[in-house]
ROSE-4610 file (N, C-alpha, C; in Angstrom, 1 decimal, always signed):
// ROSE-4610
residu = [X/X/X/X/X/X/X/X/X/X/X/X/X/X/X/X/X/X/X/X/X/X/X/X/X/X/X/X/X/X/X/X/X/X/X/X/X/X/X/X/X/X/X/X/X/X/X/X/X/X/X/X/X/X/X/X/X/X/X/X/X/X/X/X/X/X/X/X/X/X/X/X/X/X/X/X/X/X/X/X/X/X/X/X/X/X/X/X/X/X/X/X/X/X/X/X/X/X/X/X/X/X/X/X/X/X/X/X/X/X/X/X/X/X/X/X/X/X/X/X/X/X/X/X/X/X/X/X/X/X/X/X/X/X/X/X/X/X/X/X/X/X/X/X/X/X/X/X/X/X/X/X/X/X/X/X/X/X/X/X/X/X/X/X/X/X/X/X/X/X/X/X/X/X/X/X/X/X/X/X/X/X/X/X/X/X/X/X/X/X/X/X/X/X/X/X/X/X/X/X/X/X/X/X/X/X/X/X/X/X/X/X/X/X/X/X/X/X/X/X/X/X/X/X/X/X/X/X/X/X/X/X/X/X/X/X/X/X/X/X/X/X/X/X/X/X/X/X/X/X/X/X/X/X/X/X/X/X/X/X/X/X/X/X/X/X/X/X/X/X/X/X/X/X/X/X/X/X/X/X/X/X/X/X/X/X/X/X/X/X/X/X/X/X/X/X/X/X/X/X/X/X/X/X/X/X/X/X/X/X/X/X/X/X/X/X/X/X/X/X/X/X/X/X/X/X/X/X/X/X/X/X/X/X/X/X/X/X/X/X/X/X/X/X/X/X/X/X/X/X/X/X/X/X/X/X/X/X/X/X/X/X/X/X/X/X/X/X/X/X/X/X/X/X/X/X/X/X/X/X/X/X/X/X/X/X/X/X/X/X/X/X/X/X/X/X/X/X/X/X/X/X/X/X/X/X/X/X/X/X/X/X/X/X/X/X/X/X/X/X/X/X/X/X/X/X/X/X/X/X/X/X/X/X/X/X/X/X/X/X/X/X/X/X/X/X/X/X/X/X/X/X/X/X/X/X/X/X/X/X/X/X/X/X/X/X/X/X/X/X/X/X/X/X/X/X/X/X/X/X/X/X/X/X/X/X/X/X/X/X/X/X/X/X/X/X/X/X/X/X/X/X/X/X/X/X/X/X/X/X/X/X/X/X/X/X/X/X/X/X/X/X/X/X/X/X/X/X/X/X/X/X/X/X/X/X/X/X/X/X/X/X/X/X/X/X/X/X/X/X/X/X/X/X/X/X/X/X/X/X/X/X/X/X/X/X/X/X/X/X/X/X/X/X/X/X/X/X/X/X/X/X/X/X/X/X/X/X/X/X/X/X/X/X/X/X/X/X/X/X/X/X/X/X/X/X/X/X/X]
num = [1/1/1/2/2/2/3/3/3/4/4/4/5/5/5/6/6/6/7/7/7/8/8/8/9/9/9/10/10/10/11/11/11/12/12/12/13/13/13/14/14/14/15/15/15/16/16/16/17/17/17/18/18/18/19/19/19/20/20/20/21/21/21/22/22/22/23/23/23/24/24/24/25/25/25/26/26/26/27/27/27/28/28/28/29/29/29/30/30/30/31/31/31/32/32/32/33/33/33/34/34/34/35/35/35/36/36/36/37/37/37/38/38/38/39/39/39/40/40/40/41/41/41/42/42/42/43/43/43/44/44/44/45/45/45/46/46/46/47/47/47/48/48/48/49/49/49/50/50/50/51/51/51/52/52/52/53/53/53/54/54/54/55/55/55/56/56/56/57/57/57/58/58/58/59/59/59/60/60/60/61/61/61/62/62/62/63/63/63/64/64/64/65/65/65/66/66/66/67/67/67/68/68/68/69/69/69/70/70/70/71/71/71/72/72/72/73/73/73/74/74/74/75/75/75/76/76/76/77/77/77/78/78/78/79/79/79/80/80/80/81/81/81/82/82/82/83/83/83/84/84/84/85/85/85/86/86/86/87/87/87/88/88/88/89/89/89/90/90/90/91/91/91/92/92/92/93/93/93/94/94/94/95/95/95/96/96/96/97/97/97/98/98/98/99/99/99/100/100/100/101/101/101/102/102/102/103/103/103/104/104/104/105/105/105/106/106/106/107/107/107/108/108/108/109/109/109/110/110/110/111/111/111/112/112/112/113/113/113/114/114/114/115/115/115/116/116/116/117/117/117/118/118/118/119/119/119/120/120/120/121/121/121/122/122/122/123/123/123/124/124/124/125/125/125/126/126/126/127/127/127/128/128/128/129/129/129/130/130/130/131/131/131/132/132/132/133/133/133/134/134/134/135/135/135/136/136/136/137/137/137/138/138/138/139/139/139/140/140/140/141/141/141/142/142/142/143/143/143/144/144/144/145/145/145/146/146/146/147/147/147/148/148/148/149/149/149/150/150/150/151/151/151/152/152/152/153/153/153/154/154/154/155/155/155/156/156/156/157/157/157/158/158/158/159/159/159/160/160/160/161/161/161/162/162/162/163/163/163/164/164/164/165/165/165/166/166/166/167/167/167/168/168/168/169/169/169/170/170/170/171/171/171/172/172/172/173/173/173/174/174/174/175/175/175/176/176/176/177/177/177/178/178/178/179/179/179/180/180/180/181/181/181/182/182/182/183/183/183/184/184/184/185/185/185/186/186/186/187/187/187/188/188/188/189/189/189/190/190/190/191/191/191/192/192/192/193/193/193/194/194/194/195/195/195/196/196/196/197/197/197/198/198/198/199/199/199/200/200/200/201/201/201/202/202/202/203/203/203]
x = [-21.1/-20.6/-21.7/-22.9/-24.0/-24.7/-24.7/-25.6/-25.3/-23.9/-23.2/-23.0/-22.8/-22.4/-23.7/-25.0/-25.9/-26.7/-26.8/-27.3/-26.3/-25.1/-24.2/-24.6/-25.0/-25.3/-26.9/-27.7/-28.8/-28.8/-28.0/-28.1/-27.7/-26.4/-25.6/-26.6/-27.1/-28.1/-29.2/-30.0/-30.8/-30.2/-29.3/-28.6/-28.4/-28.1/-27.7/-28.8/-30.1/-30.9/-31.8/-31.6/-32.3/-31.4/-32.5/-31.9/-31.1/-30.1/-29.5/-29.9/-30.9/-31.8/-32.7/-32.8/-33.8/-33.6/-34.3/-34.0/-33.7/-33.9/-33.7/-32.2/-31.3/-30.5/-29.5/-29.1/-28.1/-28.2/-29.5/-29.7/-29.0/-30.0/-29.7/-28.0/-27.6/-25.8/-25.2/-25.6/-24.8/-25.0/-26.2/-26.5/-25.7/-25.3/-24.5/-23.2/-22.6/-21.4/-21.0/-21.7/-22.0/-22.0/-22.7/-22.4/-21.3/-21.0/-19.7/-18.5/-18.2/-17.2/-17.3/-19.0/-19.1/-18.7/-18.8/-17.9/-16.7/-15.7/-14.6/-13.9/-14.9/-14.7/-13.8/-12.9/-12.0/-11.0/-11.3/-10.4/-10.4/-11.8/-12.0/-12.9/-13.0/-13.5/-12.6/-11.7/-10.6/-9.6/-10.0/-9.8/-11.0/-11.8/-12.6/-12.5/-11.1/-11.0/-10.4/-9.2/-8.3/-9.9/-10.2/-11.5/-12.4/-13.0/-14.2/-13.5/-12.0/-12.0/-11.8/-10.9/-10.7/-12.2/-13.2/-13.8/-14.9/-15.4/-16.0/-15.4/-14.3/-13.7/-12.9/-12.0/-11.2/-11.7/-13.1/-13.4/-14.9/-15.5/-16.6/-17.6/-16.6/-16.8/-17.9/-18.6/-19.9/-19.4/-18.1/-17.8/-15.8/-15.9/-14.5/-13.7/-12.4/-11.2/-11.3/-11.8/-11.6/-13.0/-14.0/-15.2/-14.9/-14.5/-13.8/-13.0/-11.9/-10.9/-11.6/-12.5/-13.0/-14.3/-14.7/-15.9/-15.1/-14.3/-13.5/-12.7/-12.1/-11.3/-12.2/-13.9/-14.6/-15.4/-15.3/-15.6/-14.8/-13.4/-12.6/-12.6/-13.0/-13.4/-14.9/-15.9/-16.8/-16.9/-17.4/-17.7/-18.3/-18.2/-18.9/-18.0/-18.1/-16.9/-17.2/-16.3/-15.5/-16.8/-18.1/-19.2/-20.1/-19.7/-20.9/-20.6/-18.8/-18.7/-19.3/-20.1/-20.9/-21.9/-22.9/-24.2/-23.5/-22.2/-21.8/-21.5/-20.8/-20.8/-22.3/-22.5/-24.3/-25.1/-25.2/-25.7/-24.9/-23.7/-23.0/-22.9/-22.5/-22.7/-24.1/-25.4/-27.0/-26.9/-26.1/-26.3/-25.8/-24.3/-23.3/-24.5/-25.4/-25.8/-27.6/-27.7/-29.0/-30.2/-30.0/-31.3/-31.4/-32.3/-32.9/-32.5/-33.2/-33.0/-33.0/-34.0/-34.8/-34.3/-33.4/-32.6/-31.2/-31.0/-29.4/-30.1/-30.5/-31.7/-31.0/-31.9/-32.4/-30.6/-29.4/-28.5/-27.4/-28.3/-27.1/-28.1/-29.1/-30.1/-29.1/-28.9/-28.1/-26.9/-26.4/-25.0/-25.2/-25.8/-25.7/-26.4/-27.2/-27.7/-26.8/-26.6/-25.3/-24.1/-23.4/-22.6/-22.2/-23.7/-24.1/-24.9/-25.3/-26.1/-25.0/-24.1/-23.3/-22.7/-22.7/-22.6/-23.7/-24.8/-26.2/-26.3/-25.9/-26.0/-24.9/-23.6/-22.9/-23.1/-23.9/-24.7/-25.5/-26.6/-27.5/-27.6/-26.5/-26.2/-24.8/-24.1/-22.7/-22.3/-22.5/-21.9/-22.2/-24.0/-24.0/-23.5/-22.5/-21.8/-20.5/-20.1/-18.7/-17.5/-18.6/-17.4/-16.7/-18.2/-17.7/-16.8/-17.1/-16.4/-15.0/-14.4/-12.6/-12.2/-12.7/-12.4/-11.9/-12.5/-11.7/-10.5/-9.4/-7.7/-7.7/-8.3/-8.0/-8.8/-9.9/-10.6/-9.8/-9.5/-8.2/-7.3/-6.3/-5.5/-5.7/-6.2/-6.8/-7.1/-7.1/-7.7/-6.2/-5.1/-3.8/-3.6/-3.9/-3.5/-4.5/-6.0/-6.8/-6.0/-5.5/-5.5/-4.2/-3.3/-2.1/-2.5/-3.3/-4.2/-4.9/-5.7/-6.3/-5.4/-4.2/-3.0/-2.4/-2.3/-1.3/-2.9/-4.6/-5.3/-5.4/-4.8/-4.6/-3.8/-2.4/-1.4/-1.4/-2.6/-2.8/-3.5/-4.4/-5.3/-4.7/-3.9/-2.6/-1.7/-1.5/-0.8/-1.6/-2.6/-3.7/-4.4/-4.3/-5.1/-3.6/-2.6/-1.6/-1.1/-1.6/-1.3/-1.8/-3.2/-4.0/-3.4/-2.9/-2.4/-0.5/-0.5/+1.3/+2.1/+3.4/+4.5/+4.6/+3.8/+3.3/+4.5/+5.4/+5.7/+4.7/+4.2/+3.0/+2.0/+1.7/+1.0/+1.7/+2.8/+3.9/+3.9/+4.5/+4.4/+3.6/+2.2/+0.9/+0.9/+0.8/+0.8/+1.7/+2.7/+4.1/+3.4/+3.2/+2.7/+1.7/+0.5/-0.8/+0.1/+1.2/+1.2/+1.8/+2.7/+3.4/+2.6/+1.3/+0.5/-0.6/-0.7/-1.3/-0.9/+0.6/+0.9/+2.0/+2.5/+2.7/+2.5/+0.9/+0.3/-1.1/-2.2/-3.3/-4.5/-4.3/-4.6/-5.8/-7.1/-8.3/-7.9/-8.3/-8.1/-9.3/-10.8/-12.1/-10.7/-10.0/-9.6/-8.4/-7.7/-6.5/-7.1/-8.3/-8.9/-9.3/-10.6/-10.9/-9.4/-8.7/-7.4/-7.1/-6.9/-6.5/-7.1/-8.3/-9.4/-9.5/-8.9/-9.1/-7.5/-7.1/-5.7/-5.1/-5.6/-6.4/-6.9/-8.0/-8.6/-7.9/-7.7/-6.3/-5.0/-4.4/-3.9/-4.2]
y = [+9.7/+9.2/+9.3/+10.4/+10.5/+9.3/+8.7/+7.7/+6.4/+6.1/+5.0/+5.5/+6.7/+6.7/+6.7/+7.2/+7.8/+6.0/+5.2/+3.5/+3.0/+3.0/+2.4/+3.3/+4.5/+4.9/+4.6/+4.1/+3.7/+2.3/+1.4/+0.2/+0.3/+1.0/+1.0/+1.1/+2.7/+2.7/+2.3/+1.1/+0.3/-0.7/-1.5/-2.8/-1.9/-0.8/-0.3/-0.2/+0.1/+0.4/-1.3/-2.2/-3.2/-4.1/-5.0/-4.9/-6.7/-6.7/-8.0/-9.3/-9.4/-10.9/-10.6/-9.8/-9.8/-11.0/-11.7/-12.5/-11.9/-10.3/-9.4/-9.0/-8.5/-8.0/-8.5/-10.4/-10.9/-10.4/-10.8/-10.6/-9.1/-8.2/-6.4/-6.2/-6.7/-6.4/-6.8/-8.4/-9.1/-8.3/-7.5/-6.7/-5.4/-5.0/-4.1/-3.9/-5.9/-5.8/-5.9/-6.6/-7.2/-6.1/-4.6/-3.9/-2.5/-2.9/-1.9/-2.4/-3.7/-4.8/-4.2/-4.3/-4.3/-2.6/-1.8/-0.3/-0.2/-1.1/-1.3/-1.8/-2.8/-3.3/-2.7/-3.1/-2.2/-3.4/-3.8/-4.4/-6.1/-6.0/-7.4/-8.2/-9.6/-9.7/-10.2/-10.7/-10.7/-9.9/-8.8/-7.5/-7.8/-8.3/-8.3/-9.4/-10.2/-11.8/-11.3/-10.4/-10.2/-9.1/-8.5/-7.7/-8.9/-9.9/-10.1/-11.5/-11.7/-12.5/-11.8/-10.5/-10.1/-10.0/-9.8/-9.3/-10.4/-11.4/-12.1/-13.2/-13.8/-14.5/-13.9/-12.9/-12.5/-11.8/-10.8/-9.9/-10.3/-10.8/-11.1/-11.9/-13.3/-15.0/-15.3/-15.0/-15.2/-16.5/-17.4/-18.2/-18.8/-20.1/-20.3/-20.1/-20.3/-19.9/-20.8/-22.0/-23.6/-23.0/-22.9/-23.0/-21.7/-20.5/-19.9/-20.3/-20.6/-20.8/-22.2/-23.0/-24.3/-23.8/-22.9/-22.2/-21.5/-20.5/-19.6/-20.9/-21.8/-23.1/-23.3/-23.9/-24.4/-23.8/-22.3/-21.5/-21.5/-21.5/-20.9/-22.4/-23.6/-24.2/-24.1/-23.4/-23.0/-22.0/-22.0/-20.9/-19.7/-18.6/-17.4/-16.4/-15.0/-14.1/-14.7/-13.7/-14.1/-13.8/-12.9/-12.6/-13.5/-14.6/-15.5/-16.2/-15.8/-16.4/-16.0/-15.0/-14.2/-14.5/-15.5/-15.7/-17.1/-18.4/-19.4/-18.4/-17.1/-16.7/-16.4/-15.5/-15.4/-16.5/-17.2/-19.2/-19.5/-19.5/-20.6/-19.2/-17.7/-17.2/-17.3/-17.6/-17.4/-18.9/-19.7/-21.5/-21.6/-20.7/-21.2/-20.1/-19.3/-18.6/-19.3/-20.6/-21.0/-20.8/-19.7/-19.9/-21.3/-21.9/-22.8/-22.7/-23.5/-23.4/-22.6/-22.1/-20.4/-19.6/-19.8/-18.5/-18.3/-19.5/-19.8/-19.6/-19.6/-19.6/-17.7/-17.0/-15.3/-15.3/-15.8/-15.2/-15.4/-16.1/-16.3/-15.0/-15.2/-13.9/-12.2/-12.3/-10.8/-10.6/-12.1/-11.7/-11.2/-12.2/-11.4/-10.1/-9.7/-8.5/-7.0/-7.6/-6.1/-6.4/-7.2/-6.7/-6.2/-6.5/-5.9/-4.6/-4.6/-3.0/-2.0/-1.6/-0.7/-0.7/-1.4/-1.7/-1.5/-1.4/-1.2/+0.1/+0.8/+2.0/+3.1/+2.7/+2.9/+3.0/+1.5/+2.2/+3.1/+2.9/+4.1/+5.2/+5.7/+6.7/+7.9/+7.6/+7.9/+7.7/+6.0/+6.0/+6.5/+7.1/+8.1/+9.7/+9.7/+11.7/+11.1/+9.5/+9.4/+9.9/+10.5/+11.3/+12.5/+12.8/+14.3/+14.2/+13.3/+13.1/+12.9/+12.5/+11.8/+13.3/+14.2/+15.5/+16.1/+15.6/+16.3/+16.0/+16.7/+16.4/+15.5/+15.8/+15.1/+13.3/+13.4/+12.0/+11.1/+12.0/+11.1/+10.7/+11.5/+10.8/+9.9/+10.3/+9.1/+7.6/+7.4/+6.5/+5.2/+6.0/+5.3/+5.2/+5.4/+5.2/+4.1/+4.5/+2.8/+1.8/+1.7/+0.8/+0.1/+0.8/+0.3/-0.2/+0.3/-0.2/-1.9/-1.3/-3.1/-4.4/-3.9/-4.8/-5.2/-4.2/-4.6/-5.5/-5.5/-6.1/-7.2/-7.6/-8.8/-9.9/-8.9/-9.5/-9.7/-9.2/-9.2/-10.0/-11.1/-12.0/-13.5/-12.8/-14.2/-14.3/-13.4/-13.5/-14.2/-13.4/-13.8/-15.3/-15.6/-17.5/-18.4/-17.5/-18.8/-18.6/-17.7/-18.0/-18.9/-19.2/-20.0/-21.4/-22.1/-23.2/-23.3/-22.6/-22.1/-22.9/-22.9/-23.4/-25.1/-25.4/-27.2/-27.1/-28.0/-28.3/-28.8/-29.4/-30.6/-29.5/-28.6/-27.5/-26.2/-26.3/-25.3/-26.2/-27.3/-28.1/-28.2/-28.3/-28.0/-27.0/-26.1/-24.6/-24.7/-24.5/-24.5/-25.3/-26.5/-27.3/-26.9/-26.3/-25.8/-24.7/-24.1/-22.8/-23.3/-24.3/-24.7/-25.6/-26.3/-26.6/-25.8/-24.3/-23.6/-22.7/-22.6/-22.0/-22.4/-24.2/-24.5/-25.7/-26.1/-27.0/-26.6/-27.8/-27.0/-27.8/-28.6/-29.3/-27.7/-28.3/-27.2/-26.6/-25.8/-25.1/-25.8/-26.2/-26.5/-27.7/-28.9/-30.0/-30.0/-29.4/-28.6/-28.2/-27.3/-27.3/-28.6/-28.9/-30.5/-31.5/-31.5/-32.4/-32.2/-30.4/-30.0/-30.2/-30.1/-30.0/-31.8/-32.7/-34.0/-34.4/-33.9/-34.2/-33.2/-32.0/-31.5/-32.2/-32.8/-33.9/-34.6/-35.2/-36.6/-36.3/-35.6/-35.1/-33.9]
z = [-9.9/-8.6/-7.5/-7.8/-6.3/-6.5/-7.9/-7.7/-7.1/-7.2/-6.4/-5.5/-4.4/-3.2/-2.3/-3.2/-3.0/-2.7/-3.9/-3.1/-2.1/-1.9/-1.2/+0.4/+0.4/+1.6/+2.0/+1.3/+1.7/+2.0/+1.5/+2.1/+3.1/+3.6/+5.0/+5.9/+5.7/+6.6/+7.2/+6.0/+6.0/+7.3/+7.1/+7.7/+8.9/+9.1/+10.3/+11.2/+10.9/+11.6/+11.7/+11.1/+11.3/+12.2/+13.3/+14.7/+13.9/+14.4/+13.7/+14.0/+15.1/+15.6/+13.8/+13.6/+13.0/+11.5/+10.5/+9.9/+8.4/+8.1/+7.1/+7.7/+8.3/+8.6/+8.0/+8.3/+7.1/+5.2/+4.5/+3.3/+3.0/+3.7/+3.5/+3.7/+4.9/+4.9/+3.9/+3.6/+2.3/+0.9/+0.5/-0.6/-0.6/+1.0/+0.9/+0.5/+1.2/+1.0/-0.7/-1.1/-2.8/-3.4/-3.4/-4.2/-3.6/-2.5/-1.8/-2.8/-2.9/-3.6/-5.4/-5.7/-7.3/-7.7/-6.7/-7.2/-7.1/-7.0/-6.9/-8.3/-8.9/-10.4/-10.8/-11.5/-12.4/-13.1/-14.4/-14.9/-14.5/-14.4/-14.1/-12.8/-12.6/-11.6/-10.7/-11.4/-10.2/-9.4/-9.6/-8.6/-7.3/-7.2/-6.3/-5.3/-5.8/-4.8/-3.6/-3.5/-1.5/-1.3/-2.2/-1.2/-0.3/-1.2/-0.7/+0.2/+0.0/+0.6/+2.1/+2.1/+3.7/+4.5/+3.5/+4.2/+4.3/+3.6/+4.2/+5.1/+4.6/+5.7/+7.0/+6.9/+7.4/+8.7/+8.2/+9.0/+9.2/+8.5/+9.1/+9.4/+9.1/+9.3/+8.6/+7.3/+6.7/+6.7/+5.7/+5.7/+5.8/+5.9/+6.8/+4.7/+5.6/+3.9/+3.3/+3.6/+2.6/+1.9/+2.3/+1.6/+0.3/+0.8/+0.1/-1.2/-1.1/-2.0/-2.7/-2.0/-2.8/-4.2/-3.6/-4.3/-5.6/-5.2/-6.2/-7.2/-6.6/-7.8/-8.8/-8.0/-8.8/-10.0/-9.7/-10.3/-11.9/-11.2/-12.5/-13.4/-13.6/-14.0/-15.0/-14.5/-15.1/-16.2/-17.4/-18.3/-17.3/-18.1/-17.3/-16.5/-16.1/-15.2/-13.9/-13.6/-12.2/-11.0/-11.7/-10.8/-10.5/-11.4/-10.7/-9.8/-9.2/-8.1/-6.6/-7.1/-5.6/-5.5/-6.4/-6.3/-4.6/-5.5/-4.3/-3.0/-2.7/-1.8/-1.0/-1.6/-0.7/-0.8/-1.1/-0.9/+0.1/+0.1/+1.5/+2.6/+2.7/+3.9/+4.5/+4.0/+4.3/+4.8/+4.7/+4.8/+6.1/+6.4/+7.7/+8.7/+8.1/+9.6/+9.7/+9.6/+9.4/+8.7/+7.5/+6.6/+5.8/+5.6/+4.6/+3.4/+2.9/+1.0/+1.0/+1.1/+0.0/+0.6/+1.7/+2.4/+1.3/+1.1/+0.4/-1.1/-1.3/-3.1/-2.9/-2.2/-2.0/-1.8/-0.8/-0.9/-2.1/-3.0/-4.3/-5.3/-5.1/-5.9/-5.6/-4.5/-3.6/-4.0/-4.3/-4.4/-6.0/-6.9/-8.2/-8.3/-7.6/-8.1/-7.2/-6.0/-5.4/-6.3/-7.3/-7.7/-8.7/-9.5/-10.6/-10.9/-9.5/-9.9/-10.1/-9.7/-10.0/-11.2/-12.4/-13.7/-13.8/-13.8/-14.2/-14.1/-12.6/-12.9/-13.9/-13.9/-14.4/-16.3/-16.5/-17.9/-18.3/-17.5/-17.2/-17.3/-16.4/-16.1/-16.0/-16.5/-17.0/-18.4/-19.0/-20.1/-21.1/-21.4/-22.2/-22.1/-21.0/-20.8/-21.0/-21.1/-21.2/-21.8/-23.2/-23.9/-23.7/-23.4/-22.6/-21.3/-20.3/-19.2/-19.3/-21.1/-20.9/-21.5/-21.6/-21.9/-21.1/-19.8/-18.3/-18.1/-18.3/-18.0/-16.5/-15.3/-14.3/-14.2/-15.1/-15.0/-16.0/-17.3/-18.5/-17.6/-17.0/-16.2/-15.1/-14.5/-13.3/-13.7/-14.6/-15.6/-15.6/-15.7/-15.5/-14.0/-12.9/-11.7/-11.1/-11.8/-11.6/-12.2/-13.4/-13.9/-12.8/-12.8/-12.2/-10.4/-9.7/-8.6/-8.5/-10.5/-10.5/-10.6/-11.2/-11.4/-10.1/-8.9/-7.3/-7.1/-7.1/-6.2/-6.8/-8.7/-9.1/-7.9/-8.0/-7.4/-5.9/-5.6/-3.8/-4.0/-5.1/-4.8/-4.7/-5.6/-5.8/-4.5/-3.7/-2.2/-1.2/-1.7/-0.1/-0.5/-1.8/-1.7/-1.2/-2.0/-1.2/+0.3/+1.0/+2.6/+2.9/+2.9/+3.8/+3.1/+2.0/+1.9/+2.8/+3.0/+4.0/+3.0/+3.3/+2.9/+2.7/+1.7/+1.2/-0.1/+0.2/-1.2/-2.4/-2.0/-2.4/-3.6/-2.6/-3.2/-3.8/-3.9/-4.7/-5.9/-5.6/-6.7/-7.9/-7.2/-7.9/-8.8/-7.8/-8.2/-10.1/-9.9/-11.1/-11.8/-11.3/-12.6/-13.4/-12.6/-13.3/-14.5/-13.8/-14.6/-15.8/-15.7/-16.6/-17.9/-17.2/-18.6/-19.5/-18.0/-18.8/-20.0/-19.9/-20.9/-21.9/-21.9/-22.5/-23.3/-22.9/-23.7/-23.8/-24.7/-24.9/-24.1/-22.5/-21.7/-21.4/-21.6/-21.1/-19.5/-19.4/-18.2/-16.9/-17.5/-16.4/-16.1/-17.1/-17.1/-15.6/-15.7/-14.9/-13.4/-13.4/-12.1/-11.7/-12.4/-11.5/-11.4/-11.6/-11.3/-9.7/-9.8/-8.6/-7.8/-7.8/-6.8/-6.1/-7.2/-6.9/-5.8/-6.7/-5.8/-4.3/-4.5/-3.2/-2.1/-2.8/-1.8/-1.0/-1.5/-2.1/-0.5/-0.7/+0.2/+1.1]
């Protein structure tokens, strides 16, 4: 745990002390937020959607909710976890605050690498004491109270994407329907997104 609280407190302080005109200040915060988010992991990457959405939309306007929710659809259409949807986050927050290409290039580079260092460190450095560590009566048990945690931030990500579409039949409709082909026919899933994303448009 000193080693994850121990980088998470050096980025802070880093971004704290660098003056925010400055053109380092966005990159350094966004690496902070990216691996504040990637210690939270548990049980997926979709535990990390009502986080990163309160916080980059909600709380600290990197980008607006459409760009949001349009980036996360397009994602789940693509092969690969739910983490490479933070390379599109740090690309479009470095884009809405005026960096360049290579600004938006370096903020998809940040996003994948803050949310993966803490899985990096976590191999490193824990997973070979792991055995010894589930020997501890209070870490074994704790173990059930994450889990049931990563299941309510499942279910909080599925609350918080359907506010921002409000009470649309149109889009309830949608919604049921997706669910109903995804689990009772064998219509691809990328196939099912791009539909939505088209008829989205569409209306």
């Amino acid at each position: 745990m000193i080693y994850f609280l121990g980088a998470l407190l050096l980025f802070a302080l880093v971004g704290a002390i660098i003056n925010r005109t400055s053109p380092f200040s966005l990159p350094i915060r966004l690496l902070e937020n990216f691996y504040r988010n990637g210690i939270l992991v548990f049980g997926g990457g979709q535990v990390l959607v009502p986080l990163m959405f309160t916080e980059f939309v909600e709380m600290k306007h990197y980008l607006p909710s459409s760009g949001f929710l349009s980036g996360f659809a397009l994602q789940q259409a693509l092969p690969g976890p739910t983490f490479s949807f933070t390379s599109y986050l740090g690309a479009l927050s470095m884009k809405n605050f005026g960096y360049g290409l290579w600004g938006q290039i370096l903020g998809g580079l940040i996003g994948v690498i803050g949310i993966n260092l803490p899985g990096l460190i976590l191999v490193l450095f824990i997973v070979p004491f792991w055995d010894d560590l589930k020997k501890i009566s209070r870490i074994r048990h704790s173990l059930s109270g994450i889990n049931a945690v990563s299941v309510g931030f499942i279910i909080a990500a599925f609350v918080l994407l359907l506010i921002p579409m409000g009470f649309n039949w149109v889009f309830l409709g949608i919604m049921i329907a997706t669910f109903l082909l995804l689990n009772f026919t064998k219509v691809s899933p990328p196939v099912i997104v791009l539909a939505g994303i088209l008829i989205g448009y569409l209306f």
